[in-house]
BAFILUM-953092 format. One record per residue (C-alpha): residue in three letters; x, y negated, z negated. Coordinates in steps of 0.25 Angstrom, whole numbers, padded with zeros to 4 digits, always signed. Example, Ala and Ser with C-alpha at 12.3 -4.5 7.8 and 13.67 -1.06 7.14 Angstrom:
2
ALA+0049+0018-0031 SER+0055+0004-0029 
END
This chain:
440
UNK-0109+0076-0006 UNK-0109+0062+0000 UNK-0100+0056+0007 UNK-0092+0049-0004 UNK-0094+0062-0013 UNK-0087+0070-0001 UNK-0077+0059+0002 UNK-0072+0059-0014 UNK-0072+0076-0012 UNK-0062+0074+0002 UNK-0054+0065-0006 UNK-0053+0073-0019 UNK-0050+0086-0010 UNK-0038+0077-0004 UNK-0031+0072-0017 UNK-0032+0088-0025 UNK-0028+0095-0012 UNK-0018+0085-0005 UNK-0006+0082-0013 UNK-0006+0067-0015 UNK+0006+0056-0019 UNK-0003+0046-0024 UNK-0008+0057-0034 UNK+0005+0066-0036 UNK+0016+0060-0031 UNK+0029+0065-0024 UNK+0023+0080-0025 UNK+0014+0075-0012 UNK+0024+0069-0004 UNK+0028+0077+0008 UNK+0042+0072+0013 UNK+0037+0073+0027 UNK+0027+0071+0039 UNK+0025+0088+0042 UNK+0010+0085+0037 UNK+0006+0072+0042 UNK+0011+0075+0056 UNK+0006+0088+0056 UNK-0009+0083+0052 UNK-0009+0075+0061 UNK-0004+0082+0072 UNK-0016+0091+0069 UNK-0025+0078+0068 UNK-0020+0075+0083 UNK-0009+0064+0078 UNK-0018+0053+0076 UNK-0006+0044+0072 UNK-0002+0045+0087 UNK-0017+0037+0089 UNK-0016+0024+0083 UNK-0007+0012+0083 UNK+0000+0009+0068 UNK+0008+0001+0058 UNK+0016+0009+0048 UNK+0020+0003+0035 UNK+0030+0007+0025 UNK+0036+0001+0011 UNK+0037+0001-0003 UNK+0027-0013-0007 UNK+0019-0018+0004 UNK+0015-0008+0014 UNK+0001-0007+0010 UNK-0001-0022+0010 UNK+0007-0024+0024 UNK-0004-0012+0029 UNK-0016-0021+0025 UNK-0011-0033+0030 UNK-0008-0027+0043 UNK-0021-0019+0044 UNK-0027-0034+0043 UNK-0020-0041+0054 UNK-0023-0031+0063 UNK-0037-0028+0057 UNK-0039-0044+0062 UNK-0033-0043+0075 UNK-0045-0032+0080 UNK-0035-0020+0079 UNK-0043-0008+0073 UNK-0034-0007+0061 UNK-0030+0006+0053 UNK-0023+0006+0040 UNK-0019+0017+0032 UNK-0012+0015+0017 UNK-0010+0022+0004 UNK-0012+0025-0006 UNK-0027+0020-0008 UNK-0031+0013-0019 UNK-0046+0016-0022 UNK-0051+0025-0010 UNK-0044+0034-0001 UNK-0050+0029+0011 UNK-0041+0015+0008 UNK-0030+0022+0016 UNK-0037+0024+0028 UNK-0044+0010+0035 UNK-0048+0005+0047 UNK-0049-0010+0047 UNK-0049-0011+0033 UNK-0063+0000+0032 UNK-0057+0015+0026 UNK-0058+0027+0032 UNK-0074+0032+0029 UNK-0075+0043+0020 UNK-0081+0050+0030 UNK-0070+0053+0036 UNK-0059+0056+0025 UNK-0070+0066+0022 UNK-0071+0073+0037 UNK-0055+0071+0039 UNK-0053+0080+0026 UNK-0064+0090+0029 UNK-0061+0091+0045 UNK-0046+0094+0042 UNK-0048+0102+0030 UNK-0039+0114+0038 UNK-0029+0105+0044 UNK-0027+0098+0029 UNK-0026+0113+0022 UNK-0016+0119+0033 UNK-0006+0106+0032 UNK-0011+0102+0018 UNK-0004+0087+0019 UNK-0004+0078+0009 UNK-0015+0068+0006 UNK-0007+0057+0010 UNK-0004+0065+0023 UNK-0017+0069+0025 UNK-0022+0052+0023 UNK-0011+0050+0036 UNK-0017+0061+0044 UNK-0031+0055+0040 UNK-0029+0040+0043 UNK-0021+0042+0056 UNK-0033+0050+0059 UNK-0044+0041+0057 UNK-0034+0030+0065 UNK-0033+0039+0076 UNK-0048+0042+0077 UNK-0052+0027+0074 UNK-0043+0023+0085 UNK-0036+0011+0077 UNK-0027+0001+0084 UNK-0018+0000+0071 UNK-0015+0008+0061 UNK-0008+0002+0048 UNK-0001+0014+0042 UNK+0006+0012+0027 UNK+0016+0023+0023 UNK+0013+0030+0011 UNK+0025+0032+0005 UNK+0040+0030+0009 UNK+0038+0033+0027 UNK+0047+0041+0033 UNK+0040+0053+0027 UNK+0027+0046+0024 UNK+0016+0053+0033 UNK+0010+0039+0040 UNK+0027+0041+0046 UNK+0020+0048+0057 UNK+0015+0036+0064 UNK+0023+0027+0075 UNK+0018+0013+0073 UNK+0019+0001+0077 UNK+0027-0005+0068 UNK+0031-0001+0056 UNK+0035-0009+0043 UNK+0042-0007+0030 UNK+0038-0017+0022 UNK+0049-0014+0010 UNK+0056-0007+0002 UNK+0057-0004-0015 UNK+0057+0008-0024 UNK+0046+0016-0024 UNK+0044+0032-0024 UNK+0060+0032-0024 UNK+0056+0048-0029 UNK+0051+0050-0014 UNK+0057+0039-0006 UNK+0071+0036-0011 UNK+0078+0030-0023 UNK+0085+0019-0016 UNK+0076+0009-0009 UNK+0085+0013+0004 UNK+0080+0027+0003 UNK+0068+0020+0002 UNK+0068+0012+0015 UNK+0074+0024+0022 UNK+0060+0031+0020 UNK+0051+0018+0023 UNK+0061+0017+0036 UNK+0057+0028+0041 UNK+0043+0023+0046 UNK+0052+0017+0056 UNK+0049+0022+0070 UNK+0056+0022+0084 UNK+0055+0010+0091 UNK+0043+0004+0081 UNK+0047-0009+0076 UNK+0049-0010+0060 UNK+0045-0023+0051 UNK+0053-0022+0037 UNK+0045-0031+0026 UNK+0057-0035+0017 UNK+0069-0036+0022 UNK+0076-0029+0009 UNK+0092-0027+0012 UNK+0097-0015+0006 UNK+0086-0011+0016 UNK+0087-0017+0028 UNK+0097-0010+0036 UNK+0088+0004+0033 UNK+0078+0000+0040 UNK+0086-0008+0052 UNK+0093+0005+0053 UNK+0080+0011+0055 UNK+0075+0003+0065 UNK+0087+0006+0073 UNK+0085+0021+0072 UNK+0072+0019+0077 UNK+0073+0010+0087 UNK+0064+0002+0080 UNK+0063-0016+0078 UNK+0065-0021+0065 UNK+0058-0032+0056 UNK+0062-0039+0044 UNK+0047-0046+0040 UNK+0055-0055+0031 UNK+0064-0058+0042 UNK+0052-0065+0048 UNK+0042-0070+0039 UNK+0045-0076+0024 UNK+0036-0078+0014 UNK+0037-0092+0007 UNK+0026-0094-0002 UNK+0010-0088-0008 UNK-0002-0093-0012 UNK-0012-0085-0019 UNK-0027-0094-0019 UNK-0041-0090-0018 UNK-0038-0074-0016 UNK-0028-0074-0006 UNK-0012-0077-0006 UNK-0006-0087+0004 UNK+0007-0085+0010 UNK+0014-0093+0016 UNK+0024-0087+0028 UNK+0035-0092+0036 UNK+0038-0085+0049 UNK+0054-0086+0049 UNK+0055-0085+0064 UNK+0045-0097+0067 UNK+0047-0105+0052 UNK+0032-0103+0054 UNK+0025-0104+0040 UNK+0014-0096+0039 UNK+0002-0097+0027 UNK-0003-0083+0027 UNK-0015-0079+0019 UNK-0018-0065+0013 UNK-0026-0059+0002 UNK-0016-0049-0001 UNK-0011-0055-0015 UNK+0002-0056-0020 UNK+0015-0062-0017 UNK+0023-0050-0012 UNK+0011-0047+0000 UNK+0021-0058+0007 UNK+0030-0050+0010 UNK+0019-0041+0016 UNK+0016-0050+0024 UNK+0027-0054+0030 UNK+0030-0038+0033 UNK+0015-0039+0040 UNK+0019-0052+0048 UNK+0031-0046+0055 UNK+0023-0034+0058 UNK+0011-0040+0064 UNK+0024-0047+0073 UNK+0029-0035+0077 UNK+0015-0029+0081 UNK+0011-0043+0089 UNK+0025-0040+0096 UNK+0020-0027+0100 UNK+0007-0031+0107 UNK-0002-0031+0096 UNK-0012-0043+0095 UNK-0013-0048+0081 UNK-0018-0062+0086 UNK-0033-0061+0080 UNK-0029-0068+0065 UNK-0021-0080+0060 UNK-0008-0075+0051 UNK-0015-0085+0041 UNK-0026-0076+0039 UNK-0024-0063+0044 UNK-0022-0055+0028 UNK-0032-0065+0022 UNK-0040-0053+0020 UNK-0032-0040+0020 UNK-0039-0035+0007 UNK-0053-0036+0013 UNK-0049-0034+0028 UNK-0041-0023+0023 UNK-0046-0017+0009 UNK-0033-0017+0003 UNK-0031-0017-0012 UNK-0021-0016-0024 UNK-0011-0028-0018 UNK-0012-0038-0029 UNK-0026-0036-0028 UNK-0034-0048-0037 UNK-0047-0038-0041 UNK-0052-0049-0051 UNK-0051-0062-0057 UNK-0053-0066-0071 UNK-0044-0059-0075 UNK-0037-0056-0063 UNK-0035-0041-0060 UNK-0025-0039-0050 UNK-0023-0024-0043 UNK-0008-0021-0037 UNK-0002-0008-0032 UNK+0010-0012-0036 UNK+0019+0001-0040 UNK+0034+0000-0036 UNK+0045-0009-0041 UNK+0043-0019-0030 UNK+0028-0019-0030 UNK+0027-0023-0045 UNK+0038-0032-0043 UNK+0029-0041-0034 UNK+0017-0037-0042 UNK+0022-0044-0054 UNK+0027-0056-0046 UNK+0013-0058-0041 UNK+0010-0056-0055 UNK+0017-0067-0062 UNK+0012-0078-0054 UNK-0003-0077-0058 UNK-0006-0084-0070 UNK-0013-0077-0081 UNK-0013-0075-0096 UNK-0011-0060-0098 UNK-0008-0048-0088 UNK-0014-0035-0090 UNK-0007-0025-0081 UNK-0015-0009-0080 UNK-0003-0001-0072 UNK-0001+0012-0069 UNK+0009+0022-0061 UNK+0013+0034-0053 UNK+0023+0044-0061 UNK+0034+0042-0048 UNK+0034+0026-0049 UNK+0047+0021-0055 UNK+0039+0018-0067 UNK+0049+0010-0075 UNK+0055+0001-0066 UNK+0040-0003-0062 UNK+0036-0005-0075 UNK+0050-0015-0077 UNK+0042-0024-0069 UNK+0030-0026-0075 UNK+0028-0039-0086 UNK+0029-0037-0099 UNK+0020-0047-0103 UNK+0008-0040-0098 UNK-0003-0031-0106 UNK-0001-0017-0098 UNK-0013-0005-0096 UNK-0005+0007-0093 UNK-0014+0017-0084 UNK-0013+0030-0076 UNK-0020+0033-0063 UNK-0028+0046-0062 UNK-0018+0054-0053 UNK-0007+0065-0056 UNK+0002+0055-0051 UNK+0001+0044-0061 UNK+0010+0040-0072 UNK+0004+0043-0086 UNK+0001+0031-0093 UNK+0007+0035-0106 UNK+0020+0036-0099 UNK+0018+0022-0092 UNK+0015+0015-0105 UNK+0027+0022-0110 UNK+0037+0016-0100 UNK+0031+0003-0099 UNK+0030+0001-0114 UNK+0044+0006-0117 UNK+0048-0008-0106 UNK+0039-0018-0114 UNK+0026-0017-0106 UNK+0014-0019-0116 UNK+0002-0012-0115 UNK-0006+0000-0116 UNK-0010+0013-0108 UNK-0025+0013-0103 UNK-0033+0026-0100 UNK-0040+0023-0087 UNK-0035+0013-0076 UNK-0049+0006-0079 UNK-0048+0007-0094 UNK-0035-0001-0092 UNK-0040-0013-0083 UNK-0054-0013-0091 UNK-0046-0017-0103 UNK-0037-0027-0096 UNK-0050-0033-0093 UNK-0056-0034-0104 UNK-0043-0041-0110 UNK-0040-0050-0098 UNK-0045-0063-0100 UNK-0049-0071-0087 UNK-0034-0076-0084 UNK-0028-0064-0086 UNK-0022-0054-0076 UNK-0024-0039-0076 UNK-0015-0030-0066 UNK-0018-0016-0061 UNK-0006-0010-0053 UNK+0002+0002-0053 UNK-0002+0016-0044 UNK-0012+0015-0033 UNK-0021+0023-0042 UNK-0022+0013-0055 UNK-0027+0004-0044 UNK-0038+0014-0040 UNK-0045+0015-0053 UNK-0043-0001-0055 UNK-0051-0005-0043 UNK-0060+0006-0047 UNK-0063-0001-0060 UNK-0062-0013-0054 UNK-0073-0010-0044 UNK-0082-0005-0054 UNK-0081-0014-0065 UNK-0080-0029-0058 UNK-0089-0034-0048 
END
């Protein structure tokens, strides 16, 4: 076998053996670090080995991780970033500035610690931790940008004692796992709080506020309200990239940032990413090689990052988004509704543990809907999500493939048209798959 056949082989050995959320769901979630710190333990504690950020929340994390990996990524600092899930290879978890892990050596990892994997038998998410911090440790990073996986007290990247860490918000999302109330919630993103590390909040949200004070003053630890500082007053979308402009509440300073992150909500991203470069500059860390002007102008290429609003074509215009929770779509459809079009195709699909009808309440009635279903246990039939959004007044009808779905929005959309692909991370994979082949 080659190189990519073997690869494809390591990777299909890890999603059959290795219980899997993304995949199964709740029956792969293990409610504490046993695993993660004993691999590692045996992998000499890499994650004693590098410097790092760590960042948790329900919308946002992911983009605050890029955005963060890019302004170190510019300052010279040989910058880590770990994320999850991927979208269209494995590999996106694990980068160094901005390249991912080789094949290579996902392959050698799996084959060298074939015992250790068999006698602990982790989880593949616990087992992707032990990994990246591995190849950190070994590549001798300066920064390590760490998102949680899911909730972080009991997330397996809570072995880590960074920087900083930051929360970037709070909403409902695996309530099953994490809580029903959005203060059981907060009660397990708080929990990446660490002695004496300072904490940046993204959103100052009230019901929430004095959980995470609280916290801090367990811990010992400084805390920051991002809003607090920095307000966001106005955005511009021209020529690929949005423009935002920023004021500085403690200076009145206004500030025109640029970024080609898309979408409205990546404000308040940003704003959680400008308090925390602060708090890394008043620890010692020399963030002086880029203007704030430009310093995200080029996230997505500086650090391949996809799914965020993500503009895949024009005429129509195909837009990719993640979104998947109450809030997400929320902003989503926001975004949505200032873009001038004549007709919105939407292809969406979800998870069974997603709280399906309180999504779907959010979704426009005036769009023409392809209903789909991911290949993976996990997914939500389609019949049954056609079902539910029918029975609310959504029109539309239930596609066999992911591709099927987007190749007939296509071939209905005329050039001012929009089509919309969100829902689970895995609908996203097939589309840019399609995507990939079909349009050049």
């Amino acid at each position: 076998m080659d190189l990519a056949q073997t690869y494809q082989a390591t990777l299909q050995q890890l999603y059959m053996k290795l219980p899997m959320f993304t995949r199964i769901g709740a029956a792969a979630y293990k409610p504490n670090l046993d695993n993660t710190l004993l691999l590692c333990e045996k992998l000499k504690n890499p994650q004693s080995k590098f410097k790092s950020i760590h960042i948790a929340g329900t919308n946002g994390k992911g983009s605050c991780s890029a955005l963060l990996a890019a302004a170190f990524q510019q300052s010279g600092y040989k910058t880590a970033l770990y994320t999850s899930p991927h979208i269209v290879d494995f590999r996106e978890r694990i980068k160094i500035n901005g390249v991912d892990i080789s094949k290579q050596y996902v392959v050698d990892f799996v084959k060298n610690h074939e015992k250790l994997i068999e006698d602990i038998q982790p989880s593949f998410f616990e087992l992707t931790v032990a990994m990246a911090f591995t190849y950190f440790a070994e590549q001798s990073v300066d920064i390590a940008i760490i998102e949680t996986g899911l909730g972080g007290l009991l997330d397996s990247t809570n072995i880590i004692t960074p920087e900083v860490s930051v929360i970037t918000n709070i909403s409902n999302d695996h309530a099953y796992l994490l809580g029903e109330t959005l203060q059981e919630i907060a009660l397990q993103k708080a929990g990446i709080i660490k002695n004496k590390v300072p904490v940046v909040i993204g959103e100052t949200q009230e019901a929430l506020q004095k959980i995470f004070i609280t916290t801090a003053i367990m811990h010992e630890s400084t805390v920051f309200f991002a809003d607090n500082t920095y307000s966001a007053v106005y955005s511009e979308m021209k020529a690929g990239k949005q423009w935002l402009k920023i004021i500085d509440k403690s200076t009145m300073q206004l500030m025109n940032i640029c970024t080609d992150l898309m979408g409205t909500y990546q404000s308040k991203n940003i704003i959680t990413v400008l308090k925390t470069l602060d708090v890394m500059k008043n620890k010692g860390w020399d963030l002086s090689g880029w203007s704030i002007e430009n310093v995200f102008a080029n996230t997505k290429t500086l650090i391949g990052f996809k799914g965020r609003f993500d503009i895949v074509h024009q005429q129509p215009t195909i837009i990719f988004d993640v979104s998947h929770n109450e809030a997400g779509i929320n902003a989503l459809f926001e975004q949505i509704a200032t873009l001038t079009y004549q007709t919105l195709y939407i292809i969406t699909g979800f998870v069974k543990d997603k709280e399906i009808q309180e999504i779907l309440q959010r979704f426009p009635k005036q769009a023409n809907y392809y209903f789909v279903e991911a290949a993976i246990p996990r997914a939500l039939p389609k019949e049954i999500l056609y079902e539910m959004a029918t029975a609310i007044g959504l029109k539309g009808e239930q596609a066999p493939t992911i591709q099927e779905g987007l190749q007939s929005a296509m071939s209905r959309a005329s050039a001012n048209d929009v089509i919309l692909v969100t829902g689970s991370f895995f609908i996203l994979e097939e589309a840019y798959h399609f995507i990939e082949n079909n349009i050049h």
